[in-house]
Structure formats: C-alpha cells, structure tokens
C-alpha positions as CSV (number, residue, x, y, z in Angstrom):
1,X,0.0,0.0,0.0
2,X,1.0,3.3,-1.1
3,X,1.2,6.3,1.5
4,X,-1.4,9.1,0.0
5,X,0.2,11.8,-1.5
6,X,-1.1,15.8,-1.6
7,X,-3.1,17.0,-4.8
8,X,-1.4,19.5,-6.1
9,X,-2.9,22.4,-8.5
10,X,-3.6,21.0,-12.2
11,X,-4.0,17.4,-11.0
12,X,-0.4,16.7,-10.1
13,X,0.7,14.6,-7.3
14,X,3.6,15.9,-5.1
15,X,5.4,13.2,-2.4
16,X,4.3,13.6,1.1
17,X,6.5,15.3,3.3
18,X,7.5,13.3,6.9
19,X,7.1,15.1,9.8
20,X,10.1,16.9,11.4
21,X,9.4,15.9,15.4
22,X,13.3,16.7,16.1
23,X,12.7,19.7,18.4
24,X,10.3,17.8,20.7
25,X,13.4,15.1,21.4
26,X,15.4,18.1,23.2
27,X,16.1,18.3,26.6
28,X,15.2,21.5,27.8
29,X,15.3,22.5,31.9
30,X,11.8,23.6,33.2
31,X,10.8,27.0,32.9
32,X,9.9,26.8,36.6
33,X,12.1,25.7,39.8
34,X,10.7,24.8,42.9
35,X,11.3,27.0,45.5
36,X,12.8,26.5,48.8
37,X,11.2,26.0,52.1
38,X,12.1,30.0,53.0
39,X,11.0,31.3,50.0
40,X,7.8,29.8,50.0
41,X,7.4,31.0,53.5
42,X,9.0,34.3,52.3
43,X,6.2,34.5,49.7
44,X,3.2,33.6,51.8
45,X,4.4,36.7,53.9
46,X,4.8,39.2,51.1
47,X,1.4,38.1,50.2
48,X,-0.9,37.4,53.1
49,X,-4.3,35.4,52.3
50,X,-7.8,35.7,53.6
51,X,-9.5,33.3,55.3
52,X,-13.0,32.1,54.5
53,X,-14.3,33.4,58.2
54,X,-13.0,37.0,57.6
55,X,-14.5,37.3,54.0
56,X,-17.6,36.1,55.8
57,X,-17.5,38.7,58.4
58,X,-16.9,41.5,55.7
59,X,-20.1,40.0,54.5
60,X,-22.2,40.6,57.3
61,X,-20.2,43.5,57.9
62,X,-22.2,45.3,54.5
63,X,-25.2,43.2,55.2
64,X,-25.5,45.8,58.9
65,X,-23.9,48.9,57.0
66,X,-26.7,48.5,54.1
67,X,-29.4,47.9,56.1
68,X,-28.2,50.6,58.7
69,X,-28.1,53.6,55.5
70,X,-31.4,51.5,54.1
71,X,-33.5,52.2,57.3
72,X,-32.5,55.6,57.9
73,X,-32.8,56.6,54.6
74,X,-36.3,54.9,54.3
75,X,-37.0,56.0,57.8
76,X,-38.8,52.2,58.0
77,X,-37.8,49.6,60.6
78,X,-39.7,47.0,57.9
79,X,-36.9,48.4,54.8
80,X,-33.7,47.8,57.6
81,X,-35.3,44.3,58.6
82,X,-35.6,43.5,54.8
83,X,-32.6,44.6,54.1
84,X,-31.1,42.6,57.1
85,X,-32.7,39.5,55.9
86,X,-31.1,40.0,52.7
87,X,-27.6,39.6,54.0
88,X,-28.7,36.7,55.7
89,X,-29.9,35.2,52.6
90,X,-25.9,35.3,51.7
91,X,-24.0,35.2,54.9
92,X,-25.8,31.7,56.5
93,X,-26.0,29.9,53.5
94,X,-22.0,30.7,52.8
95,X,-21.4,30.0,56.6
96,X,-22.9,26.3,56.3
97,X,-20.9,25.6,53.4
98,X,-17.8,26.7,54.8
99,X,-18.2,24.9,57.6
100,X,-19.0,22.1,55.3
101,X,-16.0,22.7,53.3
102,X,-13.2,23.6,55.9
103,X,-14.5,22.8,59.4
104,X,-13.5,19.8,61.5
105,X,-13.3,16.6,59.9
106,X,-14.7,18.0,56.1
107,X,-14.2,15.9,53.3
108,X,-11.4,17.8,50.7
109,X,-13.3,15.8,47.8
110,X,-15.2,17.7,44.6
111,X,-18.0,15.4,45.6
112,X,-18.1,17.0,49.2
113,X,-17.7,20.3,47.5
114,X,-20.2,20.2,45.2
115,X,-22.6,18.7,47.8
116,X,-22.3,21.6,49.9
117,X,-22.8,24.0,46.6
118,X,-26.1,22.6,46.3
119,X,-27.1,22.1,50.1
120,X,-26.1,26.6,50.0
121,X,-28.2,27.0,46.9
122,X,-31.4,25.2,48.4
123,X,-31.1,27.0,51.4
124,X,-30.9,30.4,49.7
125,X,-33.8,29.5,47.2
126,X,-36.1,28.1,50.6
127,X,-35.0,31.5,52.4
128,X,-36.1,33.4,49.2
129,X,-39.2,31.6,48.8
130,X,-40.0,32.4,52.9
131,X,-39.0,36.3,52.7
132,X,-43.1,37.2,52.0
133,X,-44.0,34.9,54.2
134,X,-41.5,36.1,57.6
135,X,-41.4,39.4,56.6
136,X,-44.4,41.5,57.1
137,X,-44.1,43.8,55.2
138,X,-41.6,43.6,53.3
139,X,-39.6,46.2,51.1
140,X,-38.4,44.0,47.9
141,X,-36.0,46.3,47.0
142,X,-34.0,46.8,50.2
143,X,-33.8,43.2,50.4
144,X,-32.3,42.3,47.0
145,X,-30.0,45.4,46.9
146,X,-28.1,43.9,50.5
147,X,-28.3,40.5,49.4
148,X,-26.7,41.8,45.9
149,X,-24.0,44.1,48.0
150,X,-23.2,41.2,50.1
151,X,-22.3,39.0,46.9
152,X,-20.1,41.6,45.6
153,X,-17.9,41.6,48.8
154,X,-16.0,38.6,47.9
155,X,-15.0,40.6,44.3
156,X,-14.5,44.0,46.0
157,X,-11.6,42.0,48.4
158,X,-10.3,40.2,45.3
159,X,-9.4,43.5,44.0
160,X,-8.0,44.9,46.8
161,X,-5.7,42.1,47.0
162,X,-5.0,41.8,43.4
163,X,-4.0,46.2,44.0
164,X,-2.2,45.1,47.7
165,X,-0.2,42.5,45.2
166,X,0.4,45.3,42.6
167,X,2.0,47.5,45.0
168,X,4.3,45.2,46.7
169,X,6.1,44.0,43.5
C-alpha cells in the first residue's frame, strides 16, 4: 500500500513530506524551579491570604452597614429588617458551606464540595421563597439590593488584593 500523496494544483501529485518531530526530542530544563522551604514562606508573607471566616464577616459587615443607610434613609424599621434578611440570605448559607467545606473533619473531595454547593443554593432558594412569608411587610428592593452588595464583597476583596499585590512587587 502506497502512502497518499497531496493533490497539487492542475492534478499533479507531489510526495508527502515526513514530519520533522526533532525539536520535541530536546532536553530543555523547566521553565519553573521549585522553591525552597524559606521562599515559600517568604512568599506567603509578602502576600498574606484571607480566610474564609473573615471574608464572611466582611459580608455581614455590608449586610449591617446596608441595612443601617437603608433604614434611615427609608425611615422604616420593615426596609432595615428587609434589608437585614437579605444579608442573611448570603451570609448563613455561605457559613454552612464553609463549615462544610473547611470545618472539622470536612471531606477535601469535589463530591463533598459540590454537595455543599447545592445544600447553600437550596437553602438560599427556601430563604427566598420564605421572605413574603416572615417578613411583614416587606420592602423587595431593600432586600435584593443587601443581598446583591453582600455578593459583591468577595470581588471588592479580590481586588483589593489583586492592588495590595500590585503594589508590593
């Protein structure tokens, strides 16, 4: 059997051409080394992480603040409990997953991770679904702004880090 050979222009047949694979035979170092024991350590100083529990308490930090501005602004005690319930809607749900995730004897597994994911979501969908129905009234809007400001901690603190990083290079 004949190896199949590339159509040229006007019907001719050219040979085909074997495949140059020398460059991939080299021996090249790694791009990266490993570092040592005190430069890791030297690193993980330079640039300090965050802990699930503080990001957490920033959360319920801007759950208070919000509701706080939201009630005096509203001048209604309903609008600052709304908007209280809000940041709960975020801040228990993430609570029971991090303790979930990274309390005492958690599974470090995707399947454990993604079991908690879901176990947060229901419980933010039944607290959702129970807002009409524990809060009388209720003020829509000073509820779903928190519970929006509360979600957007975790990026705000990203970006400060990712600037704290910046800065320190």
């Amino acid at each position: 059997m004949q190896p199949p050979q590339s159509h040229k222009p006007g019907g001719q047949h050219a040979p085909q051409q074997d495949f140059d694979d020398s460059d991939w035979s080299k021996d090249t170092d790694p791009p990266v080394r490993p570092l040592t024991r005190e430069e890791a350590q030297a690193l993980v100083a330079k640039h300090p992480s965050m802990s699930v529990w503080q990001i957490l308490a920033w959360q319920a930090v801007a759950a208070v603040l919000v509701a706080l501005v939201w009630g005096v602004l509203a001048q209604s005690p309903a609008s600052a409990v709304s908007a209280l319930y809000g940041g709960a809607v975020v801040v228990i749900p993430n609570a029971l997953m991090a303790r979930g995730v990274f309390g005492r004897g958690a599974g470090r597994s995707v399947g454990a991770l993604l079991v908690w994911e879901l176990l947060k979501l229901g419980l933010s969908g039944a607290m959702l679904a129970l807002s009409p129905v524990l809060l009388r009234p209720i003020d829509w809007a000073a509820m779903l702004v928190t519970l929006v400001v509360c979600l957007k901690v975790i990026g705000v603190i990203l970006l400060m880090g990712r600037g704290r990083a910046k800065k320190s290079v």
